[in-house]
ZAMARGU-4260 file (C-alpha; in steps of 0.2 Angstrom, whole numbers, plus 5000, padded with zeros to 4 digits):
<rodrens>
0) 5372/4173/5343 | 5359/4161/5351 | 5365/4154/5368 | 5363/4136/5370 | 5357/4136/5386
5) 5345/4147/5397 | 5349/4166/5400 | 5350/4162/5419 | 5353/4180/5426 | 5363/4181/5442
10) 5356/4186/5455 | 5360/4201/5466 | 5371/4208/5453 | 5374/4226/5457 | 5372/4224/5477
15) 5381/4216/5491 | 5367/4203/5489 | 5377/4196/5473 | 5376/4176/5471 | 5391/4163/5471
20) 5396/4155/5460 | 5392/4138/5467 | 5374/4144/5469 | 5372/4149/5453 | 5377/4133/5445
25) 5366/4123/5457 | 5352/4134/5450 | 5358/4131/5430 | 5359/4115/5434 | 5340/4112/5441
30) 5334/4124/5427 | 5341/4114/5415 | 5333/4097/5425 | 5351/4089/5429 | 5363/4089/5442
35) 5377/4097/5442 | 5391/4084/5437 | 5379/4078/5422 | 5375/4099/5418 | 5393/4101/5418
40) 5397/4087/5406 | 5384/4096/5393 | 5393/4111/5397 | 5407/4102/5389 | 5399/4097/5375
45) 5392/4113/5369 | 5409/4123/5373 | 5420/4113/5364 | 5437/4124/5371 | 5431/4121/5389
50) 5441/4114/5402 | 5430/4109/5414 | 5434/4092/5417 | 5445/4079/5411 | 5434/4067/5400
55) 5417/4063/5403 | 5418/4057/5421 | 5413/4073/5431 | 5412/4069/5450 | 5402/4086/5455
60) 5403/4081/5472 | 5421/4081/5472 | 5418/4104/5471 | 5421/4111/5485 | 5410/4129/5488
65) 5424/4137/5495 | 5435/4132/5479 | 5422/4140/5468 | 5422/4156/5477 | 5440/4159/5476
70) 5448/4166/5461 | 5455/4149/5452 | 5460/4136/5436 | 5442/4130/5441 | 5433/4144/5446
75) 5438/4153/5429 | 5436/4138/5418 | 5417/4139/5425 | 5414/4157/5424 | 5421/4156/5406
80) 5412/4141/5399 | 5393/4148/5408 | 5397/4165/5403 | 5397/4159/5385 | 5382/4146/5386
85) 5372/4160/5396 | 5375/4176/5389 | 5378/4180/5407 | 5393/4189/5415 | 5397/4181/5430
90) 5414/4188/5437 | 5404/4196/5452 | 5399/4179/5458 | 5418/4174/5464 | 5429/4183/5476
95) 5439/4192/5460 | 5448/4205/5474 | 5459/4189/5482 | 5466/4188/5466 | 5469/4206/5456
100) 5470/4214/5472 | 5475/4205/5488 | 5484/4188/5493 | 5472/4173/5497 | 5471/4168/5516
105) 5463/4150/5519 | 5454/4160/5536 | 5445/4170/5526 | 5433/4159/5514 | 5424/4146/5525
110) 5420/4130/5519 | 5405/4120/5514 | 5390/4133/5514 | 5381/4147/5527 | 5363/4154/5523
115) 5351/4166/5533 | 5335/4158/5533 | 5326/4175/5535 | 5334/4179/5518 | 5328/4163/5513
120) 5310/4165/5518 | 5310/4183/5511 | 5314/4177/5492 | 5298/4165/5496 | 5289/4178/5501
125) 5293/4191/5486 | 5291/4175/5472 | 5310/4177/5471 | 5320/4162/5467 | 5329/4157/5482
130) 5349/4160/5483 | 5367/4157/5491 | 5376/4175/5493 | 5395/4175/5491 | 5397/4186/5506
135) 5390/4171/5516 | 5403/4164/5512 | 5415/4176/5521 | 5423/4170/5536 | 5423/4189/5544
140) 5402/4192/5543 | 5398/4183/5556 | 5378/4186/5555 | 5365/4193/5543 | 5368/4212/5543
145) 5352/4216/5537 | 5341/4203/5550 | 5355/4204/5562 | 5353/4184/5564 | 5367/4170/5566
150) 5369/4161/5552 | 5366/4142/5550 | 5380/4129/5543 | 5370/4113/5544 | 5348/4107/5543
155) 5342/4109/5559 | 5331/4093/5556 | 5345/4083/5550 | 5359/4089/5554 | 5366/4087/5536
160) 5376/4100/5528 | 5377/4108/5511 | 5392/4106/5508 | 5392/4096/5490 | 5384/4094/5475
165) 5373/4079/5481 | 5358/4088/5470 | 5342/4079/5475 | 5332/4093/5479 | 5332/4111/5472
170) 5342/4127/5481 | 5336/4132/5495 | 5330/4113/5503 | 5339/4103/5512 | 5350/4089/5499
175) 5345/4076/5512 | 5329/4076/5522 | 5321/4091/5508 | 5316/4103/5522 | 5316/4119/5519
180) 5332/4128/5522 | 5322/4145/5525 | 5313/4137/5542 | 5323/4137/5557 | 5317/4121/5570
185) 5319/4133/5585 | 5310/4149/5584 | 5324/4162/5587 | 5323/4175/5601 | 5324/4192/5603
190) 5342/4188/5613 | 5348/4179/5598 | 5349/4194/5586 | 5367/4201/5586 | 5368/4218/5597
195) 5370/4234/5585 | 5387/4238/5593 | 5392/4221/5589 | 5405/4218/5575 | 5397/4208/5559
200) 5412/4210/5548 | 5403/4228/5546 | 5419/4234/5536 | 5418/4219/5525 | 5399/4221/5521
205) 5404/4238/5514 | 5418/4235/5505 | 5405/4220/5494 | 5393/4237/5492 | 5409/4248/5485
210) 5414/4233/5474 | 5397/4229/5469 | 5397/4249/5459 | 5413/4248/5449 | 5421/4236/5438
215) 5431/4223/5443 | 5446/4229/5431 | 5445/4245/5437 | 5457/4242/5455 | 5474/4241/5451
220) 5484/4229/5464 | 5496/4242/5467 | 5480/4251/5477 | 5485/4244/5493 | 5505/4249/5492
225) 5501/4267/5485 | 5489/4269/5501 | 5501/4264/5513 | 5516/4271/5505 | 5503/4288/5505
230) 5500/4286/5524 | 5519/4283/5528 | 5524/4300/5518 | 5509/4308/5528 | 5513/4302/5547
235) 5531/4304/5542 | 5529/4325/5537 | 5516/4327/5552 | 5533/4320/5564 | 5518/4306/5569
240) 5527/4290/5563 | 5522/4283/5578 | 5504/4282/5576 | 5504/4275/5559 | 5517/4260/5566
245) 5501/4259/5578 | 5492/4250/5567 | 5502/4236/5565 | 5519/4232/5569 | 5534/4242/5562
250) 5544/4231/5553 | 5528/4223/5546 | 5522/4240/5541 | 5539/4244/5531 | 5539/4225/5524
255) 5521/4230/5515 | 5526/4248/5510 | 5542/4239/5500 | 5532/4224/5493 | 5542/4211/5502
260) 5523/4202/5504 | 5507/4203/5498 | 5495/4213/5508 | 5478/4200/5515 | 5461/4205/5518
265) 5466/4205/5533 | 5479/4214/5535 | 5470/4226/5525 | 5455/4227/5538 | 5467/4231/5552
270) 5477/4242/5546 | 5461/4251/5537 | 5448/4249/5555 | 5466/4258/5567 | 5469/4272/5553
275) 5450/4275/5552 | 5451/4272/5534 | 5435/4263/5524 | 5443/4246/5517 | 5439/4253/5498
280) 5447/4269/5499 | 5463/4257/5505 | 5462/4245/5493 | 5460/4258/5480 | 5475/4267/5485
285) 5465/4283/5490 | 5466/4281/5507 | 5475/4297/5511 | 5461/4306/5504 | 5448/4300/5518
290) 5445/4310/5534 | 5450/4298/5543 | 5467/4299/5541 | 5466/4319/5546 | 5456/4316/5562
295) 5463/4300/5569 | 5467/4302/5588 | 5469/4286/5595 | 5467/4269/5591 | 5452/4258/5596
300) 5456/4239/5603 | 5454/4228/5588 | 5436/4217/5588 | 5439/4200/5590 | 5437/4196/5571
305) 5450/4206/5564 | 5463/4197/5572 | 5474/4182/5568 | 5467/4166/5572 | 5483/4161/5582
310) 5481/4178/5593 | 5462/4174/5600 | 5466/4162/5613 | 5480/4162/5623 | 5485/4145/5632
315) 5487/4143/5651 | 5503/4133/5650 | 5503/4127/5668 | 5485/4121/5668 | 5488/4111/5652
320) 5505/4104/5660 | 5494/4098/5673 | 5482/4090/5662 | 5492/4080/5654 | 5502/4073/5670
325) 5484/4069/5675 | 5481/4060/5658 | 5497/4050/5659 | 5495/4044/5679 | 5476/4041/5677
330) 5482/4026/5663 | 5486/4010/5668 | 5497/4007/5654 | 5507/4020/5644 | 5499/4029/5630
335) 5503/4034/5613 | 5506/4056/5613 | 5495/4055/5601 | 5481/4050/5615 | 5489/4059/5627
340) 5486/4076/5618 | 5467/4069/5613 | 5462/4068/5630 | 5473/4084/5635 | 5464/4095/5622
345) 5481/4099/5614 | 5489/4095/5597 | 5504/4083/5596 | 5512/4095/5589 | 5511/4109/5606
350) 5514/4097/5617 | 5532/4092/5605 | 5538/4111/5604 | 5530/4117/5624 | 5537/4101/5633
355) 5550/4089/5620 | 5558/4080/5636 | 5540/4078/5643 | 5534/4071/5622 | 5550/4061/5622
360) 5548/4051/5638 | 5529/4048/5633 | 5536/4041/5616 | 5550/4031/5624 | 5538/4023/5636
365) 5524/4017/5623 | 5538/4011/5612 | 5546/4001/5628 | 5529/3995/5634 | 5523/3992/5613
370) 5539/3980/5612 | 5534/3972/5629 | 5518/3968/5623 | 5523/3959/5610 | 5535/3948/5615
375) 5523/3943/5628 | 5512/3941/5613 | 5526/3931/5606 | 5529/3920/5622 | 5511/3916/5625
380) 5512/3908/5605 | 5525/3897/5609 | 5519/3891/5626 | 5502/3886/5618 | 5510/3880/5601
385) 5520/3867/5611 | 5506/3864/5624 | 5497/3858/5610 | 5511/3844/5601 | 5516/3840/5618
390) 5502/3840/5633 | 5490/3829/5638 | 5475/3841/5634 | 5479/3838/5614 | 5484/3818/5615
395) 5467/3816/5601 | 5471/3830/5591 | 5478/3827/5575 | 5498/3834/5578 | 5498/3844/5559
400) 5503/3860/5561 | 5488/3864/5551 | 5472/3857/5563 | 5486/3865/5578 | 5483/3885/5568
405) 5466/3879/5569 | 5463/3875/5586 | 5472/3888/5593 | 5467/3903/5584 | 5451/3898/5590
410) 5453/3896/5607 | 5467/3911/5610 | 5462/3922/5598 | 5481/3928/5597 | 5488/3936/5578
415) 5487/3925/5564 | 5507/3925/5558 | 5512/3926/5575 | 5503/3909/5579 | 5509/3901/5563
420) 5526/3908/5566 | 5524/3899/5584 | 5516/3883/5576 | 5532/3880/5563 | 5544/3883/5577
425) 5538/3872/5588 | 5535/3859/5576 | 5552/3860/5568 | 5560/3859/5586 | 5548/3842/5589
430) 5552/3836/5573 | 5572/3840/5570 | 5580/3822/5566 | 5564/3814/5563
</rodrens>
C-alpha cells in the first residue's frame, strides 16, 4: 500500500532522544507546506475513519503540547490516523506508560514546550533536522542530562513562548520574531551548568533509555503491584517490615500492595530512589530481583524533585498573619479577601481554612463598606436630580428629564441607571398632581 503522505520517520526512536508527538506533527505539517490545523484537515480527508476533528473547522491552536503527550481520545486519534498516512509507528512519541502502566498526575507533564538550545544547535551542526524531545516535556528533568544546561521555556529575544500551533516559521524558530531557538541571547557560564551530584530527574532519564528497548506492550500494569507486593513478602521474612514502610508511609504502602489506588510516577520514583531499586525493574514488577533490595542500609533524604508539590515549602504562619494585618491597616478603605490575599501572597482559599474568623470579618467589612458606598452613590443622584428641576443654577435648562440625564451625566460622571433612576424620582415627586 502507497502512503498518501510523506514517510516522515520519527526521530530519536530507539533512544531516550525520542520526538513528541507535538513535534512531529509540526515537522509533517511544514513538510507537507501547511500548518498544522489545515495538515490536520487533509489528514481527514485522506483517512476517512479519522476522528480528528469534528467537521472541517480545526483550530490547531486550540492543542495543547502537554495534551499530546499524554496518553488520550486525541493523542490516539493522531498517532492512528499519521501512522496510517505515514507508514510510521509512532507510539513512542507519547507518554504510553501513564496509561498501560501508572496513573496520570497533572505535576508531571509540563505545559506549553521546553528545548535545549545546545541540542538544538547540535542537530544544525550534524545536518540533522531540528526536534522537540518528549522527555522535555517531563516535569522531573529539570536540565539537559547530556549538556547539563537549564532548559528554556520562552525566546530569549521575545519573550514569546511555543506553546501552540501558531506555525509561521519551521521547528526550531521562534513562532513569533523567527530567531533561532538554538541561540541563547546570554552566553551561559561555566556556573550555569547543573553540578554532577545535582539531581536532573536522573531516574527518570533511565527509565526513557529502558523503555526506549522494549515494546510498549510488553509491561503489564500489574508490574508495579507484583514489585511491591514482592518487596513486602521480602521485608516481611527478613523481620525488616520497618525499612520497607520507610519508603513511604504504612498505610499508604498497604493501600498500593491491595490496589486501593493507582501507583504515580511519582510515587513510583520514591518508593524506587529509598529501596535502591532502578524505576524499570519496579515498573516491571522485577524489583525484588535488583541488588538493591539485598544491600539497602539506610535511606537517603529524598531530592527536592521527587517530592509532592505541597511538601516543598512550608508556610510561616505567623509571618503571613502579620502580612496580612499590615495589608488590611495600611488601606484606607476595606478591601475585598480577594485583594487582601493578592497583596499577602496568599490564596483566598489559605487565608479561608488558616484564619475563617479573620476571612469572615474581611468579607463582612467590604460587604458593609460596598453597601455604604452605594447608597452614598444613591444619595448624591438624588441631591443633583433635584438640584437640577429645582435650583437656580439650572433655571435655563430645559426641565425634561431627558436634557437633566444629559447634563448630569456629564458633569458627575455617576452610573447611568442610578442617575436615570434618580432623574424619574425626582420628577415624579415635582410633578405628582400636575
Amino acid at each position: 500500500m502507497v502512503n498518501p503522505l510523506f514517510s516522515i520517520p520519527l526521530m530519536g526512536l530507539g533512544t531516550a532522544e525520542v520526538e513528541s508527538l507535538p513535534s512531529y506533527l509540526h515537522r509533517c505539517a511544514i513538510a507537507h507546506g501547511s500548518d498544522v490545523g489545515l495538515f490536520i484537515q487533509t489528514v481527514n480527508r485522506l483517512i476517512p475513519d479519522s476522528n480528528l476533528c469534528v467537521g472541517e473547522q480545526v483550530k490547531a491552536k486550540h492543542f495543547k503540547p502537554h495534551e499530546l503527550v499524554r496518553p488520550g481520545k486525541l493523542a490516539d486519534s493522531i498517532i492512528a490516523s499519521l501512522s496510517e498516512a505515514t507508514g510510521q509507528r509512532l507510539e513512542s512519541s507519547v507518554l504510553w506508560i501513564l496509561r498501560t502502566v501508572l496513573g496520570r498526575s497533572a505535576e508531571e507533564v509540563v505545559k506549553g514546550f521546553r528545548w535545549c538550545p545546545e541540542c538544538l544547535a547540535e542537530c544544525h551542526s550534524l545536518g540533522i533536522e531540528p526536534y522537540f524531545k518528549l522527555i522535555w516535556h517531563m516535569s522531573s528533568v529539570t536540565a539537559c542530562h547530556i549538556h547539563r544546561t537549564p532548559f528554556i521555556h520562552v525566546c530569549e529575544f521575545c519573550g514569546c513562548d511555543q506553546t501552540t500551533y501558531r506555525k509561521q516559521h519551521d521547528i526550531g524558530f521562534c513562532q513569533e520574531c523567527g530567531e533561532s531557538l538554538a541561540r541563547r541571547k546570554k552566553k551561559i557560564a561555566f556556573s550555569d551548568l547543573t553540578s554532577s551530584w545535582e539531581d536532573l530527574g536522573n531516574d527518570v532519564v533511565q527509565l526513557f533509555r529502558d523503555l526506549a528497548r522494549i515494546d510498549p506492550r510488553s509491561i503489564s500494569e500489574d508490574g508495579p503491584y507484583k514489585s511491591i507486593n514482592d518487596l513486602l513478602d521480602y521485608y516481611w521474612k527478613a523481620n525488616r517490615e520497618d525499612v520497607f514502610y520507610g519508603a513511604l508511609t504504612r498505610d499508604e504502602m498497604i493501600s498500593l500492595a491491595c490496589r486501593d489506588k493507582k501507583v504515580s510516577l511519582l510515587t513510583a520514583r520514591r518508593v524506587a530512589f529509598r529501596l535502591g531499586v532502578p524505576l524499570y525493574p519496579f515498573l516491571a514488577g522485577e524489583a525484588s530481583q535488583t541488588p538493591g533490595v539485598l544491600d539497602h542500609g539506610m535511606f537517603c533524604t529524598l531530592p527536592d524533585g521527587y517530592l509532592d508539590v505541597r511538601h516543598k515549602a512550608r508556610k510561616d504562619h505567623m509571618t503571613i498573619l502579620r502580612k496580612i494585618r499590615q495589608v488590611i491597616r495600611g488601606s484606607d478603605h476595606p478591601l475585598t479577601a480577594k485583594d487582601v490575599c493578592e497583596q499577602a501572597g496568599v490564596s483566598t482559599g489559605y487565608l479561608a481554612y488558616r484564619y475563617p474568623i479573620l476571612y469572615k470579618g474581611i468579607v463582612e467589612k467590604r460587604k458593609a463598606y460596598e453597601e455604604e458606598q452605594r447608597l452614598k452613590t444613591i444619595y448624591r443622584a438624588q441631591a443633583a436630580a433635584l438640584e437640577y428641576f429645582i435650583s437656580e443654577k439650572y433655571a435655563e435648562a430645559p426641565k425634561s428629564r431627558k436634557q437633566a440625564y444629559r447634563q448630569l451625566r456629564e458633569e458627575t460622571g455617576l452610573p447611568k441607571w442610578v442617575l436615570k433612576k434618580a432623574i424619574q424620582t425626582a420628577y415624579a415627586a415635582l410633578h405628582v398632581g400636575l
